[in-house]
KOLVOMAR-305825 format. One record per residue (C-alpha): residue in one letter; residue number from 1; x negated, y negated, z. Coordinates in pm, 1 decimal, decimal comma, padded with zeros to 6 digits. Layout:
NODE r   k        X        Y        Z
NODE a NUM        X        Y        Z
...
END
This chain:
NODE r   k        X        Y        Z
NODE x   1  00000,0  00000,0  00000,0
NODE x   2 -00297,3 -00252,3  00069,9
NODE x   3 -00431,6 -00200,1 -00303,3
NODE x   4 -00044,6 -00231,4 -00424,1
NODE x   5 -00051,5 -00560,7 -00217,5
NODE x   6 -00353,7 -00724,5 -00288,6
NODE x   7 -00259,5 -00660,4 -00669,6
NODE x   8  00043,6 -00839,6 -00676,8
NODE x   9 -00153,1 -01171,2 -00444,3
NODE x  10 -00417,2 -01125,3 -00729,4
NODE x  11 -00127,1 -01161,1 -01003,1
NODE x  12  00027,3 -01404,7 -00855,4
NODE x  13 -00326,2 -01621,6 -00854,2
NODE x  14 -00389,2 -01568,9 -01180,8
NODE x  15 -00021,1 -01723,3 -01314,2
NODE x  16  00002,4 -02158,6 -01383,0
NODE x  17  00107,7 -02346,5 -01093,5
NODE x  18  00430,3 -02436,4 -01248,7
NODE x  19  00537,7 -02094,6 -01290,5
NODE x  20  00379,9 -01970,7 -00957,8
NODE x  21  00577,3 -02234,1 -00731,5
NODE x  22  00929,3 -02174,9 -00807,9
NODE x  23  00808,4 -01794,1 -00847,6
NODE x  24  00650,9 -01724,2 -00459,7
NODE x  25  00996,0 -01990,6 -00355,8
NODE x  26  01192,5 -01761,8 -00490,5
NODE x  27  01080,3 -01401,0 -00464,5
NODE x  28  00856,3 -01452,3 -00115,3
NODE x  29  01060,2 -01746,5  00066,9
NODE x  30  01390,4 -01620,9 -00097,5
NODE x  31  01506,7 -01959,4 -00156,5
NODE x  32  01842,9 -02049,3 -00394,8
NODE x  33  01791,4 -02183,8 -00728,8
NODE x  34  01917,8 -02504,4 -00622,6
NODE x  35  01650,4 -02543,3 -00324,4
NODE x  36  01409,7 -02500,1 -00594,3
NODE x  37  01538,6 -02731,5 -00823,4
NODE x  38  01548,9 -02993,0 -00489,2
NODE x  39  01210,5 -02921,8 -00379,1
NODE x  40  01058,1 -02953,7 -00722,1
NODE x  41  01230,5 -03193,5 -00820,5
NODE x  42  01339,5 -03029,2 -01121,2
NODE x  43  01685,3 -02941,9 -01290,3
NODE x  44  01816,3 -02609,1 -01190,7
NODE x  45  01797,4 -02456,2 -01578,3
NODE x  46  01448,5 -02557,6 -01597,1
NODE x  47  01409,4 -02351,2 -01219,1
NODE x  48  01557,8 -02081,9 -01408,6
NODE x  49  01384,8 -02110,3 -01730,5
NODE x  50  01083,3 -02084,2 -01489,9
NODE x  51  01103,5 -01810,4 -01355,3
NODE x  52  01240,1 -01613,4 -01641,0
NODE x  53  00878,8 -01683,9 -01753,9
NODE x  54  00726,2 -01637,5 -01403,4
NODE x  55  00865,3 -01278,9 -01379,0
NODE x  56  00781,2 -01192,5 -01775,7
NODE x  57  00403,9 -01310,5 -01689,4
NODE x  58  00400,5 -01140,7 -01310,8
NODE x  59  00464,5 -00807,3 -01514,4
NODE x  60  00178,8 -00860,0 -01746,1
NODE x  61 -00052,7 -00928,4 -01502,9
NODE x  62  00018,8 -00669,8 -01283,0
NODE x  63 -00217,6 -00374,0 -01339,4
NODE x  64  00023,3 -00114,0 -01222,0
NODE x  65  00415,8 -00029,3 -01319,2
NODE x  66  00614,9 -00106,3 -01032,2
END
């Protein structure tokens, strides 16, 4: 489980800031789309838009199918 973890912290390194941000808010601090958007300071389709990419990138950067 420690290699499974420190894979997905290196993934989550390696992604752009504007991706990684509403992605760790979201998936690790489980916060709504609309927190997001208010933290951010972004519109709520662009939170979404986001993190569509977020997730599509998280999966190529993760060495291992999970």
């Amino acid at each position: 489980r420690s290699e499974l973890r420190k894979a997905i912290d290196e993934a989550i390194e390696k992604m752009d800031d504007h991706h990684r941000i509403p992605f760790v808010m979201r998936e690790v601090e489980d916060r709504t789309y609309e927190e997001i958007a208010e933290e951010i300071g972004i519109p709520v389709g662009t939170v979404k838009s986001r993190l569509n990419r977020a997730r599509n990138s998280f999966r190529t950067l993760l060495p291992v199918p999970v």
